[in-house]
N, C-alpha and C positions, 0 to 999 in steps of 0.2 A: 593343564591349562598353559602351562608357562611353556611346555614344549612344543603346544600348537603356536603359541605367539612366535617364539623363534623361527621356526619354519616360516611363518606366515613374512617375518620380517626377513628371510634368508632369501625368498624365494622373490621377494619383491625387490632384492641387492641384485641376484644372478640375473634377473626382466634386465635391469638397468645395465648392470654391466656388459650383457648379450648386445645393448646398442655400444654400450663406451668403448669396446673389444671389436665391432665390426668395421667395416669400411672396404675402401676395393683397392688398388696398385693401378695407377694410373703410368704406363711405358710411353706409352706415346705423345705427339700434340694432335694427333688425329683423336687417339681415345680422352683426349681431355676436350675435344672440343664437343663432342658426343655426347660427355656423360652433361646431363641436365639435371643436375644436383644427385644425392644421394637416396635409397631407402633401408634403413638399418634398425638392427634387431636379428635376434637370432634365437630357435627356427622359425618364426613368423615375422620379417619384416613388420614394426609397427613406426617407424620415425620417418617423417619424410622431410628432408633438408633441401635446401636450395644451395644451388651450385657456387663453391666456393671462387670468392675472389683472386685468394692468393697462388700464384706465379712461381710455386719451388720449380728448382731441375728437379728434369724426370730421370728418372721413374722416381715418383713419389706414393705415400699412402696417404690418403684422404677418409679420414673418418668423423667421426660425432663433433662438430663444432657449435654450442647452444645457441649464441646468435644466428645460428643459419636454420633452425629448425623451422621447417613451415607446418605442418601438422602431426600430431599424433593418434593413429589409429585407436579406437577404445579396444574392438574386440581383438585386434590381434596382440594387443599387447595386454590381454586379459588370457587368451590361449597363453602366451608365453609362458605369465603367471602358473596358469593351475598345469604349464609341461613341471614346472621348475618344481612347486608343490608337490605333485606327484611322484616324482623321481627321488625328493627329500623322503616323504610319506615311503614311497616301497623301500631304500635306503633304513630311516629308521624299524620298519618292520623287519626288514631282512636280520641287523643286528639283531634287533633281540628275537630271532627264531634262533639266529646261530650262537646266542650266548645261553640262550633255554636248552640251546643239546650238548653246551660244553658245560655247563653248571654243573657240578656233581651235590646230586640231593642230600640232604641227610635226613639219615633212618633215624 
């Protein structure tokens, strides 16, 4: 039980982190004038942000700022969820297949 809660809590870090880690590289004042806020998340886009305020030099990176957030998708940031779950899930199965054929038994 306690090692599904860690996953379930691990998996629902890496959802979060996958928006806190994205964003785009804005080069231009053409490509800043274009973008019309952000969508982040990764691999399912689920955050959608409104187009930031602030005026750095470019080329700048532009990612997750809270006060900008205008909605968050449920289900894509549900798939995210059970990629992240999954991948922990085969991860922990893998270990222990590979530590069941290096265990030496005893007789």
């Amino acid at each position: 039980m306690k090692k599904i809660i860690i996953a379930i809590l691990l998996a629902g870090v890496f959802t979060f982190l996958s928006a806190a880690f994205d964003g785009r590289l804005i080069e231009t004042h053409q490509e800043r004038i274009e973008v019309d806020g952000l969508t982040l998340g990764y691999p399912f886009p689920y955050i959608k942000q409104a187009e930031s305020l602030r005026e750095p030099p470019l080329p700048a990176f532009f990612g997750l700022e809270l006060r900008k957030i205008r909605s968050i998708d449920v289900i894509p940031m549900t798939l995210n969820f059970m990629f992240y779950l999954s991948i922990l899930s085969g991860f922990y199965i893998l270990l222990k297949v590979i530590r069941s054929k290096t265990s030496f038994g005893h007789y």
